[in-house]
C-alpha positions, 0 to 999 in steps of 0.5 A: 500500500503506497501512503503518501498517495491520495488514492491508493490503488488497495486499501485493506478493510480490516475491522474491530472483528478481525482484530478481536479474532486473531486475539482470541485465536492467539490466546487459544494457543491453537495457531495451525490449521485446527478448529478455526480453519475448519469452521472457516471451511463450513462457513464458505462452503455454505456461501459458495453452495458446495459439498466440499471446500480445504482452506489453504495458504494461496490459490496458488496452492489449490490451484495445483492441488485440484490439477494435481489431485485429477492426476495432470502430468508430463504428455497432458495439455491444459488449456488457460488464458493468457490475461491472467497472472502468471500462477494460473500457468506456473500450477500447470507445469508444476504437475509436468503437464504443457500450458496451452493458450487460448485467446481472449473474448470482448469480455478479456476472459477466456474465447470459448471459440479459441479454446475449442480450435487448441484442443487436441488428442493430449487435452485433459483440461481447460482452466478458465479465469473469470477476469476482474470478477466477471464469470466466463461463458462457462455453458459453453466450456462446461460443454467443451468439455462434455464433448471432448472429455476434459476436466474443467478447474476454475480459477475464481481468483478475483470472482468470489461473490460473482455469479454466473446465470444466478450461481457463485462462481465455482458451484457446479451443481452437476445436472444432466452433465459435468459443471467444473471439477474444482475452482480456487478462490483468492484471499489475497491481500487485494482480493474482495475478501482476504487472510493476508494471504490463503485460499480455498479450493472446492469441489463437487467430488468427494474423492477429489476431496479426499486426495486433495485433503491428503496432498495439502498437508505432505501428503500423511493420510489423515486416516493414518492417525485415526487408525494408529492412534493406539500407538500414540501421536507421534505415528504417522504415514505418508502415502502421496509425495504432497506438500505443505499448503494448509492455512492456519487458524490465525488466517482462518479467524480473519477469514471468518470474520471477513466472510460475514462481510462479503455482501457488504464489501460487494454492495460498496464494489457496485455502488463505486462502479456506478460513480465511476461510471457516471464520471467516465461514460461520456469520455471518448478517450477511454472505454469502460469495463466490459459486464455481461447481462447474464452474471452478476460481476464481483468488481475485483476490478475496474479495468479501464482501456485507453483509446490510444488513438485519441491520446499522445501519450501512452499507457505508461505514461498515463500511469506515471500522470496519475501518481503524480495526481496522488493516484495508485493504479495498475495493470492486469495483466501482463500477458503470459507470452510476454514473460521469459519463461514463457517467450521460447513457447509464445510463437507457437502456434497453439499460443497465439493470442493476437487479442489479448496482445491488442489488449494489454497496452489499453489497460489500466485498473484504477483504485476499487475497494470497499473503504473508498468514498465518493469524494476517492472515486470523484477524484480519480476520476477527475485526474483520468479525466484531467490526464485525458483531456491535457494529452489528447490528440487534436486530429483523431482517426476511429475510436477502437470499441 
């Protein structure tokens, strides 16, 4: 969080609640993963309307636990989007298996078309981002992967509290077909909710459950304690090479308190989009949001695209004008074929994302978070606008939608 800025880009809402819980917590002596993460997990799973949530310390984390627990591996293609942050493709091939790239939609979130034309006989996945909050054509992934037989794992990193034709994202009621076979939830310290860091990862599959259960936590099978108990605590056994991505009760007892929030902290996110709107709907020199009719959007985001054609100045630029206004912005995202790590791949042709790449130097995330006021979004607004005005082109050719 940048403090000498008049509008930060996040500002965390941590109230009496949080503060009182982790106390408590504290006090209990119980700082691992223990009765708080586990009501925590009772708790969401009843928000999202799932028969089986694992708190854990990242999405990161549940991310590859969901891949790694459908039993993805070296030969298999999983297919994603390249607008998303790099953990999205870092999970894929830390289970070995390749990372393939569909293009993006007017929506910025995965183009159902384009990942339809990257499936071949080696994809086992597809492994959608709701982009800002805003759900993805999931009907038409779902049948995707009816079609083809593929697991579908959502990453609803920025989407707790959308939902996609009136269900959260990540629910997947299966009902005359497969819906997704796990999703991952952030609670990032930007995120609409948030434990400083950890996430949670849900599905609809009691195995899948089970087995992410075991890998979560070194892969020591919580059976094992159970049934050895007569030998005492110290027994144990480990039957999975797994890892260490539990969450701790100090994270959980945040995450409770924060839960009970949600509806509050979404209401606000709308209300501030509708000023933001207000303010930046008649300005030729950007283009607002994109929203669906059909989805209810979570506004993790307010990702504003510049009509650079109409401007002298770039996006870097414009970034740089608004910290000097006082004002913390950001980009989201770098595309993943623009990384290193990823470049000697971009080339390819099952990875070209022309749309995405169009996409990228447009966008800026301005400020939203639930502790700004209106007076924060009308001067944000005021140095957009101010910025736009000042650098504006005097002769423009088209507008770019």
């Amino acid at each position: 969080m940048n403090n000498d800025l008049r509008v930060p880009f996040h500002r965390p809402s941590i109230g009496a609640e949080e503060i009182q819980a982790v106390s408590q917590t504290l006090e209990s002596g119980w700082l691992t993963s223990g009765p708080k993460t586990a009501e925590f997990e009772r708790n969401f799973k009843d928000c999202v309307g799932v028969p089986h949530a694992l708190a854990v310390n990242s999405c990161t984390a549940g991310l590859h636990l969901a891949l790694a627990a459908l039993g993805l591996g070296p030969g298999d293609e999983v297919i994603t989007t390249p607008l998303t942050f790099c953990a999205t493709v870092n999970v894929i091939m830390h289970t070995g298996a390749t990372p393939v790239l569909a293009d993006i939609g007017p929506d910025f979130n995965i183009d159902p078309e384009s990942a339809a034309s990257r499936i071949t006989s080696r994809t086992r996945a597809i492994l959608p981002v709701h982009f800002a909050g805003l759900p993805c054509k999931m009907d038409e992934i779902w049948s995707l992967a009816r079609e083809h037989g593929l697991y579908v794992v959502e990453d609803c990193a920025h989407s707790l509290g959308a939902k996609y034709k009136g269900v959260p994202t990540g629910s997947s009621p299966l009902d005359g077909g497969r819906g997704s076979d796990a999703a991952a939830y952030s609670f990032y310290a930007t995120k609409n909710i948030t434990t400083g860091e950890g996430g949670m990862v849900v599905t609809p599959h009691g195995a899948i459950a089970d087995k992410m259960k075991v890998l979560c936590l070194h892969g020591i099978s919580r059976d094992a304690w159970n049934r050895y108990s007569a030998k005492g605590n110290w027994y144990y056994e480990v039957n999975e090479a797994g890892f260490k991505y539990n969450m701790s009760d100090i994270q959980s007892a945040v995450g409770i308190e924060q839960l009970k929030k949600l509806e509050i902290f979404a209401g606000r996110r709308r209300q501030l989009v509708q000023l933001y709107d207000e303010l930046l709907g008649g300005v030729e020199e950007c283009v607002l949001p994109p929203r669906s009719e059909e989805s209810e959007h979570a506004w993790h985001l307010y990702a504003l695209r510049l009509n650079l054609d109409r401007l002298c100045i770039d996006r870097a630029a414009f970034m740089d004008l608004l910290r000097e206004r006082g004002v913390g912005a950001s980009v989201h995202f770098i595309p993943i074929p623009m990384h290193p790590f990823f470049r000697e791949h971009a080339g390819l042709a099952q990875n070209a994302c022309p749309e995405a790449m169009a996409l990228y130097p447009r966008l800026v995330s301005l400020p939203l978070f639930p502790a700004m006021t209106g007076d924060d979004v009308a001067y944000v607004a005021d140095a957009v606008k101010s910025i736009l005005a000042e650098h504006r082109k005097t002769a423009t050719v088209g507008v770019t939608a």
